[in-house]
SEKEBA-65443 format. One record per residue (C-alpha): residue in three letters; x, z, y negated; chain. Coordinates in Angstrom, 1 decimal, always signed. Each point is the difference from the previous one (the first is absolute). Layout:
SEKEBA-65443
ALA;X;Z;Y;A $
...
END
This chain:
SEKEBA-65443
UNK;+0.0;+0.0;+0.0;A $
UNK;+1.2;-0.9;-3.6;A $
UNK;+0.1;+2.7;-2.7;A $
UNK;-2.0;-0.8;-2.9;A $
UNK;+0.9;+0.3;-3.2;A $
UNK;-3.0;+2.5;-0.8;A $
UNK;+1.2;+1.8;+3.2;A $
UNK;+3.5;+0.1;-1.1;A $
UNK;-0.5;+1.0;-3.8;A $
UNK;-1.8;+3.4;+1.2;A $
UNK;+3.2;+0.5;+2.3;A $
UNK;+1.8;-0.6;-3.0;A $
UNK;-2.0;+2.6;-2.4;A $
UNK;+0.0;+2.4;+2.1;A $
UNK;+3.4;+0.1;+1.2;A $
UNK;+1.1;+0.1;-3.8;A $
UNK;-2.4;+1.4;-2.2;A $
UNK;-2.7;+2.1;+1.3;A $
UNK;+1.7;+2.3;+2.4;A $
UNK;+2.4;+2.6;+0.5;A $
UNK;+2.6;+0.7;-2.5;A $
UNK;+3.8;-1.1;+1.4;A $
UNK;+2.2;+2.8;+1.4;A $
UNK;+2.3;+0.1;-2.4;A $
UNK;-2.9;+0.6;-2.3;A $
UNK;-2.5;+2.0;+1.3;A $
UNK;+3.1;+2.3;+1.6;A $
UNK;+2.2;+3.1;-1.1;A $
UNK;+3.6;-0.2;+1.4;A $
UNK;+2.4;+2.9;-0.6;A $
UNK;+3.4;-0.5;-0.4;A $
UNK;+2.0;-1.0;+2.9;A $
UNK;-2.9;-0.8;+1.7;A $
UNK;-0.8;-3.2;+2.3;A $
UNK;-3.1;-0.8;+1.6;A $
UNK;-0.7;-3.0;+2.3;A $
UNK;-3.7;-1.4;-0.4;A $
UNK;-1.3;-2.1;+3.0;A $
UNK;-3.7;-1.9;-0.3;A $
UNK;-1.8;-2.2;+2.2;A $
UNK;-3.5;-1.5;-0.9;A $
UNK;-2.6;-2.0;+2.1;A $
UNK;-2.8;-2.1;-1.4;A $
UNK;-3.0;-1.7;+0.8;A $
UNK;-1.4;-3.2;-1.9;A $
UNK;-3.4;-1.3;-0.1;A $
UNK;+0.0;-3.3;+2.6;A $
UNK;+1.3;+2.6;+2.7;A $
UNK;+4.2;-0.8;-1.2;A $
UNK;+2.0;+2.8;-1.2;A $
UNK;+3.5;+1.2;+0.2;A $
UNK;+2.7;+2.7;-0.7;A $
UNK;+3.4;+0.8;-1.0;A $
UNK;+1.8;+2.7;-0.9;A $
UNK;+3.2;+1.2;-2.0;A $
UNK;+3.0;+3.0;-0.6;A $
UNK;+1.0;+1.1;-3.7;A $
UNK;+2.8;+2.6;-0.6;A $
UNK;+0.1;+1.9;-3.2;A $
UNK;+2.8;+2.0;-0.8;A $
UNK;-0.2;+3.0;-3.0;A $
UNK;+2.8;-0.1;-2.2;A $
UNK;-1.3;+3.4;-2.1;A $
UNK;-3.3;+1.6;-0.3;A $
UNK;-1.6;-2.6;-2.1;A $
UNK;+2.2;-2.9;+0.9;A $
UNK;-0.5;-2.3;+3.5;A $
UNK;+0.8;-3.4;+1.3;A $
UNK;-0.9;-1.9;+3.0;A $
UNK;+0.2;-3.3;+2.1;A $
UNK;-2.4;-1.4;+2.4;A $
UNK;-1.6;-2.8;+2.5;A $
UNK;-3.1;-1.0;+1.2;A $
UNK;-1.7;-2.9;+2.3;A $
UNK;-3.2;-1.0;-0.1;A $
UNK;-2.3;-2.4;+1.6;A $
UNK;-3.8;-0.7;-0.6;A $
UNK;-1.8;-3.5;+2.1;A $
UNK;+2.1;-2.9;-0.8;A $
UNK;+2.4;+2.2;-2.9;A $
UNK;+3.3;+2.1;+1.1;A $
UNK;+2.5;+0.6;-2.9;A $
UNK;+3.2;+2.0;-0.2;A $
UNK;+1.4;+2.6;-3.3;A $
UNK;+2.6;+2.0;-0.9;A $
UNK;+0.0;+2.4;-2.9;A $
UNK;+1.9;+1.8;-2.4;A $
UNK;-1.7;+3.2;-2.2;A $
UNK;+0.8;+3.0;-2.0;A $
UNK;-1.7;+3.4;-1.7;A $
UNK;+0.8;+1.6;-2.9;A $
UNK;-1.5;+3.2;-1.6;A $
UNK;+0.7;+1.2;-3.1;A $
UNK;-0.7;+3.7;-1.6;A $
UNK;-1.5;+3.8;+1.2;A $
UNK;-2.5;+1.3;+2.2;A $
UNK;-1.5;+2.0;-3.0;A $
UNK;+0.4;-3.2;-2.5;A $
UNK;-0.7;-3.6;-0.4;A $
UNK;+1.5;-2.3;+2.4;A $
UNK;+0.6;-3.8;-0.1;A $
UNK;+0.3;-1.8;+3.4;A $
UNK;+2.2;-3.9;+0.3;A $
UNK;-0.6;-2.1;+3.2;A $
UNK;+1.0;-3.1;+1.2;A $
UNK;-0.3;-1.7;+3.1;A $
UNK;+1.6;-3.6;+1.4;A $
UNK;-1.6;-2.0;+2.9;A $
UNK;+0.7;-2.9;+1.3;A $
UNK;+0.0;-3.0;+3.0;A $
UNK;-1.6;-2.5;+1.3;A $
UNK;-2.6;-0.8;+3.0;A $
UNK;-2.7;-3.0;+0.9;A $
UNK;-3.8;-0.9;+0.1;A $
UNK;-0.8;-2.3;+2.4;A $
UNK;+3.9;-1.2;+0.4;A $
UNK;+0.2;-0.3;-4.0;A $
UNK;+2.8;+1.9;-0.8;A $
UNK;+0.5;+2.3;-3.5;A $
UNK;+1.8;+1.8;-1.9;A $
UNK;-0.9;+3.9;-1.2;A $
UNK;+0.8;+1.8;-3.3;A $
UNK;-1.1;+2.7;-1.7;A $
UNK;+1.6;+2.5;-2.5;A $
UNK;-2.0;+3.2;-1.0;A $
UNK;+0.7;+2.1;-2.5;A $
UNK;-1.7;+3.6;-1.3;A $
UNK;-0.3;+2.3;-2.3;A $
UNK;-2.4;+3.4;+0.2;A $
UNK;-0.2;+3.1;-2.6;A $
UNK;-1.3;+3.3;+0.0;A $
UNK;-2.9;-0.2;-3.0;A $
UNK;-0.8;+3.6;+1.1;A $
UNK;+0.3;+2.6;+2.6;A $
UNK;-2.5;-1.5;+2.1;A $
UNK;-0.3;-3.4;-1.6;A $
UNK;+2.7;-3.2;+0.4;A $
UNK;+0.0;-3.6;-0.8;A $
UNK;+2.0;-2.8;+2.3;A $
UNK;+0.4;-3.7;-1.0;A $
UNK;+1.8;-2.1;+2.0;A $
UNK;+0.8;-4.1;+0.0;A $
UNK;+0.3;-2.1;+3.1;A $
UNK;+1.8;-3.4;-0.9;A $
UNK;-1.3;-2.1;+3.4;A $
UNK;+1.7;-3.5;+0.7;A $
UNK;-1.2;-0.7;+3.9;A $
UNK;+0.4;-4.3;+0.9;A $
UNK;-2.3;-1.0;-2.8;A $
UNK;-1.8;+2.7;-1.2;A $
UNK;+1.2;+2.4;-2.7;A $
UNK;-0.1;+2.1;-3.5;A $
UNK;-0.6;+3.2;-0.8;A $
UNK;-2.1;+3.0;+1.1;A $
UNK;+0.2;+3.4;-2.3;A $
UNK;-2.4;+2.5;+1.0;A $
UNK;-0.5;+3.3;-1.5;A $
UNK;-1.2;+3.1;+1.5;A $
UNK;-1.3;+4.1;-0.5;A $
UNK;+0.7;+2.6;+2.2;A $
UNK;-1.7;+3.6;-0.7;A $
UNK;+1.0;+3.2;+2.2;A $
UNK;-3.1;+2.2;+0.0;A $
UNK;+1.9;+2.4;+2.1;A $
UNK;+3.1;+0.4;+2.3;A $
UNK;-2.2;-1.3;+2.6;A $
UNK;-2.0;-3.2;-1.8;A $
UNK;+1.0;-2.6;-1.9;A $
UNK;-1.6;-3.2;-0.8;A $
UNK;+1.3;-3.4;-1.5;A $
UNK;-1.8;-3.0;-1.5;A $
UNK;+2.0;-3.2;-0.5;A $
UNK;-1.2;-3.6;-1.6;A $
UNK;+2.6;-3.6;+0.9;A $
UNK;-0.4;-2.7;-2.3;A $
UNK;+1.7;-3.6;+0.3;A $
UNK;+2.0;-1.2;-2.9;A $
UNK;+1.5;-3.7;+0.2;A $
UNK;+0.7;-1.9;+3.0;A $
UNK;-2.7;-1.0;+2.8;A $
UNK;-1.1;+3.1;+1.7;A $
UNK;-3.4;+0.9;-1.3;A $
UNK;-0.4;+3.7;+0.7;A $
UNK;-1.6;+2.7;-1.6;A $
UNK;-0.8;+3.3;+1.9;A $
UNK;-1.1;+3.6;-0.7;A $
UNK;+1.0;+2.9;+2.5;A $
UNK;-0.4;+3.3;+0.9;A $
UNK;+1.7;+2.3;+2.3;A $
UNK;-1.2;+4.2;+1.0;A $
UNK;+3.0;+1.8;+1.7;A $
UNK;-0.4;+3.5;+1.7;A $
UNK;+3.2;+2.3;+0.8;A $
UNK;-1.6;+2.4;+2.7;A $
UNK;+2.5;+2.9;+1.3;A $
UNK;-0.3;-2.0;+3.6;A $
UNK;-0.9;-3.3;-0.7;A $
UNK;-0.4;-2.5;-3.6;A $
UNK;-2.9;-2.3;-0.1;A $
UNK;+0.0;-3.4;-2.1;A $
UNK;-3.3;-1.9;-1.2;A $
UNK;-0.3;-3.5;-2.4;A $
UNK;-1.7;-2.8;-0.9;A $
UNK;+1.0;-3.4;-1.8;A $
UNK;-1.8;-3.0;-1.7;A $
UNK;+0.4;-3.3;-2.0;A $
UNK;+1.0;-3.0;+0.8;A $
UNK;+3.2;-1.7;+1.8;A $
UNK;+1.5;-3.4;+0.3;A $
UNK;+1.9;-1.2;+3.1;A $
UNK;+3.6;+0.6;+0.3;A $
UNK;+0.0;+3.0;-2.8;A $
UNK;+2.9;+1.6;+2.2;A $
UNK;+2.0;+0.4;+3.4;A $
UNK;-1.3;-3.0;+1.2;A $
UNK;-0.5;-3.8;-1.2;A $
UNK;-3.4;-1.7;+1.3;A $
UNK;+1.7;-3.4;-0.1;A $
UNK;-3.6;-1.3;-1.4;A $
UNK;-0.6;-0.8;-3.5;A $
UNK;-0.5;+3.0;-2.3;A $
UNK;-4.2;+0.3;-0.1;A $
UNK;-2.2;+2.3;-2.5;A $
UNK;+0.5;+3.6;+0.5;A $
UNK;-2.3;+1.3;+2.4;A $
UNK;-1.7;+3.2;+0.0;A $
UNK;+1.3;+3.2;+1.9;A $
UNK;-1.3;+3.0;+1.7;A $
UNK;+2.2;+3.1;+1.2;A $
UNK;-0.3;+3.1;+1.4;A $
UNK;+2.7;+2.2;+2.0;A $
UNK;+0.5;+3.4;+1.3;A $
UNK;+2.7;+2.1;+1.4;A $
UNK;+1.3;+3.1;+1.5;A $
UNK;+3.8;+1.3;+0.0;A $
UNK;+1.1;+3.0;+2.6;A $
UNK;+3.7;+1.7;-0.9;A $
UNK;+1.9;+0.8;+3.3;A $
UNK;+2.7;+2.0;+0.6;A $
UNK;+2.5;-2.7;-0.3;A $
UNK;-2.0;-3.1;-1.0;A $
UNK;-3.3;-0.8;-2.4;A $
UNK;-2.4;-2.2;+1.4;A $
UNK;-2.6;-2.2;-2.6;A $
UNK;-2.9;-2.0;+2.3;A $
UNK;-1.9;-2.4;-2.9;A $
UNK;-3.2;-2.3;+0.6;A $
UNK;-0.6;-3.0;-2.1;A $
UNK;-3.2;-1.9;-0.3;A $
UNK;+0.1;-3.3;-2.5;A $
UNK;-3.0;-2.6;-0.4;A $
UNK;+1.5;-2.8;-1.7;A $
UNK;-2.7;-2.8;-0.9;A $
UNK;-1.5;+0.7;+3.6;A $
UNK;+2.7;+0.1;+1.6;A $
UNK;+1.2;+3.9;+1.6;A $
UNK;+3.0;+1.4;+1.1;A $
UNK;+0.4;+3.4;+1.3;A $
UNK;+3.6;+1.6;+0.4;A $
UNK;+1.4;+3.1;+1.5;A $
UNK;+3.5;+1.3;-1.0;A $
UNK;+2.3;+2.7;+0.7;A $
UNK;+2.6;+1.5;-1.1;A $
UNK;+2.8;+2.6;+0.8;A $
UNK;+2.2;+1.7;-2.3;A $
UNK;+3.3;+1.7;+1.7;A $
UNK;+2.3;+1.7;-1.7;A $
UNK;+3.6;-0.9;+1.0;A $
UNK;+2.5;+2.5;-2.0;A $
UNK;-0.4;+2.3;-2.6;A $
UNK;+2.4;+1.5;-2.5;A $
UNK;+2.5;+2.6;+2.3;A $
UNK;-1.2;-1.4;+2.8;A $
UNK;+1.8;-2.9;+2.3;A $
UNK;-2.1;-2.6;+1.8;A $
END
């Protein structure tokens, strides 16, 4: 079976945009600290095709608000399999007590094909967040996309409020400026930090073009289609390890994809320790 281009612009979305914040991101290293990630996703398409993939990143924490990290990942969905490599980096500046500003970037890149049409994959991302207020803080960040023939720019700016050491929710709206990718999407996102076990909740919709990122439809860029997303999770700490199981559903235009990830978090070495 062929993946459509509807099919493979809600891949796209919600690979990129609507889910999870990255590791190096959405995680506190200490110093001297390395932790080795591991995920693996399967996913189910409407016309009964589907696939899966899967990927390592190792982040490594130079001081206690400063981390870097490299990482892989494979992944293959009907007639679609592409290959990256990335590069990414963390840093924190300011107090506990006082403001603090947050800088982020992130490198990926490679190639795969559709249907035996071969690509090539770039994307640069680069972020910024600020504390506006104790509980209150602002991110913007600016993807500059340039997959086979589809490209430009995608800043999106976000909220995140902490009602309490326990909840926190974020709000987030992506806009396209120049180039051919046609997307415009608002999101939300609910976490829960229980003493045993963290909870995650959120939503996403607009509207999507083909080919917005990861992966290159090989079509002719169409109209921006609309877009439905909803996705819950639940993480579990271990003694040596963090586990995060995630379910994604995405109606794109008709067409609906349901994935399943998981990832593990292991810590490797920490500061006075050897491996």
């Amino acid at each position: 079976m062929k993946l459509s281009a509807a099919v493979l612009a809600g891949v796209i979305l919600v690979l990129a945009l609507a889910m999870t914040a990255h590791p190096a991101r959405a995680q506190g290293s200490p110093a001297g600290d390395d932790r080795l990630i591991l995920g693996a996703n399967g996913s189910t398409l409407t016309g009964g095709s589907g696939g899966g993939g899967g990927g390592v990143t190792w982040l490594h924490g130079f001081s206690a608000g400063t981390l870097a990290g490299v990482g892989a990942e494979h992944q293959a969905i009907a007639d679609a399999h592409w290959t990256l490599g990335s590069v990414l980096g963390a840093v924190t500046l300011g107090t506990e007590s006082g403001p603090r500003t947050s800088f982020s970037g992130e490198f990926h890149g490679g190639s795969g094909d559709i249907a035996g049409k071969r690509f090539n994959y770039s994307l640069v991302l680069l972020g910024v967040s600020r504390t506006l207020t104790k509980d209150l803080s602002v991110q913007l960040e600016e993807r500059q996309i340039d997959i086979d023939t589809s490209h430009g720019s995608l800043p999106k700016l976000g909220f995140t409020y902490v009602w309490n050491r326990r909840l926190q929710a974020s709000l987030a709206y992506a806009y396209t400026v120049g180039g051919n990718l046609g997307t415009e999407l608002v999101s939300t996102r609910v976490d829960y930090f229980g003493a045993r076990a963290g909870f995650l909740a959120g939503g996403a919709a607009g509207h999507g073009a083909p080919a917005v990122v990861n992966l290159q439809t090989g079509t002719i860029v169409q109209p921006a289609l609309s877009l439905k997303q909803v996705f819950v999770g639940v993480s579990k700490p271990f003694s040596r390890a963090n586990l995060q199981l995630v379910l994604d559903y995405l109606d794109l235009a008709g067409n609906k994809r349901t994935t399943v990830t998981l990832t593990c978090t292991l810590p490797l070495r920490e500061r006075g320790t050897s491996k």
